[in-house]
C-alpha positions as CSV (number, residue, x, y, z in Angstrom):
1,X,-139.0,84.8,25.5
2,X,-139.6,83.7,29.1
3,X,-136.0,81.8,29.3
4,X,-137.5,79.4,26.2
5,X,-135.5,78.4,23.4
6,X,-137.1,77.5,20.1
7,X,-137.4,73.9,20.6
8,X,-138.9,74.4,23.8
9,X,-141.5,76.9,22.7
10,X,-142.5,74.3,19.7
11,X,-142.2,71.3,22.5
12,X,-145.1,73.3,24.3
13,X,-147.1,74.3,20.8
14,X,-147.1,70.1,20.5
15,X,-148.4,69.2,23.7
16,X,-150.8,72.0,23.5
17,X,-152.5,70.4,20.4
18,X,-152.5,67.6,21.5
19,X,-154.1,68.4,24.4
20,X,-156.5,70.5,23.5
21,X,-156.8,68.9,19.4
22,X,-156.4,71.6,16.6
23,X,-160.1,72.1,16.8
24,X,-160.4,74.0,20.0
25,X,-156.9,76.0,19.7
26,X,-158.7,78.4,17.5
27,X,-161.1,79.0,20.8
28,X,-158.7,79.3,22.9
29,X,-156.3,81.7,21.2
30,X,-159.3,84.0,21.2
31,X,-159.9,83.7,24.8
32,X,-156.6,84.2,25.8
33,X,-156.3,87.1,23.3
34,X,-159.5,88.9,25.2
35,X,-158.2,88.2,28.4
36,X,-155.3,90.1,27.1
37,X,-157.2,92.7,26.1
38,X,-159.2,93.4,28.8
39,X,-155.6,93.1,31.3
40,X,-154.7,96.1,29.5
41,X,-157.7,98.1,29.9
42,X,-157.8,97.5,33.3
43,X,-154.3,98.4,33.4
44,X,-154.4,101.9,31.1
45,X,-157.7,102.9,32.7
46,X,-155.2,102.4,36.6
47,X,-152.5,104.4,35.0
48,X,-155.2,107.1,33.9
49,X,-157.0,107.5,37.0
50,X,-153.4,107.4,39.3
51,X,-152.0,110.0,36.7
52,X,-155.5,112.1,37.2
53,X,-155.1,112.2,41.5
54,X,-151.6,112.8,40.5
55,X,-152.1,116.0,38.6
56,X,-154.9,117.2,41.2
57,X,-152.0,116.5,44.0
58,X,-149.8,118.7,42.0
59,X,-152.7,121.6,41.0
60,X,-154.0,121.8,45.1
61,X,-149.8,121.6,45.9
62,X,-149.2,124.7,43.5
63,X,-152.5,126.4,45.1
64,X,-151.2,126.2,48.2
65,X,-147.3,127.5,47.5
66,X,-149.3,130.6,45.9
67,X,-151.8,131.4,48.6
68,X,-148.4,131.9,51.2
């Protein structure tokens, strides 16, 4: 995972609570987990409307081919 070995990843996990104390990590987590979430919107909702102008390309392409 990102190059990190285990001991690294829990290295990070204790600075982390102790930086932020075990009361706010809760918070956090959920914050990070939205911004997450709403990343991936963004990104499915891209891929939709790309794949949408894509198809049209290809309909108005096919159009054309007929027409001559």
């Amino acid at each position: 995972m990102f190059g990190l070995g285990f001991s690294e990843i829990v290295f990070v996990i204790v600075i982390f609570i102790i930086l932020f104390g075990p009361n706010e990590i809760p918070k956090i987590s959920k914050n990070i987990a939205k911004f997450y979430r709403d990343i991936i919107k963004v990104k499915d909702d891209f891929n939709d409307s790309v794949n949408e102008e894509i198809n049209d390309l290809k309909k108005i392409k096919k159009d054309i081919e007929k027409d001559n």
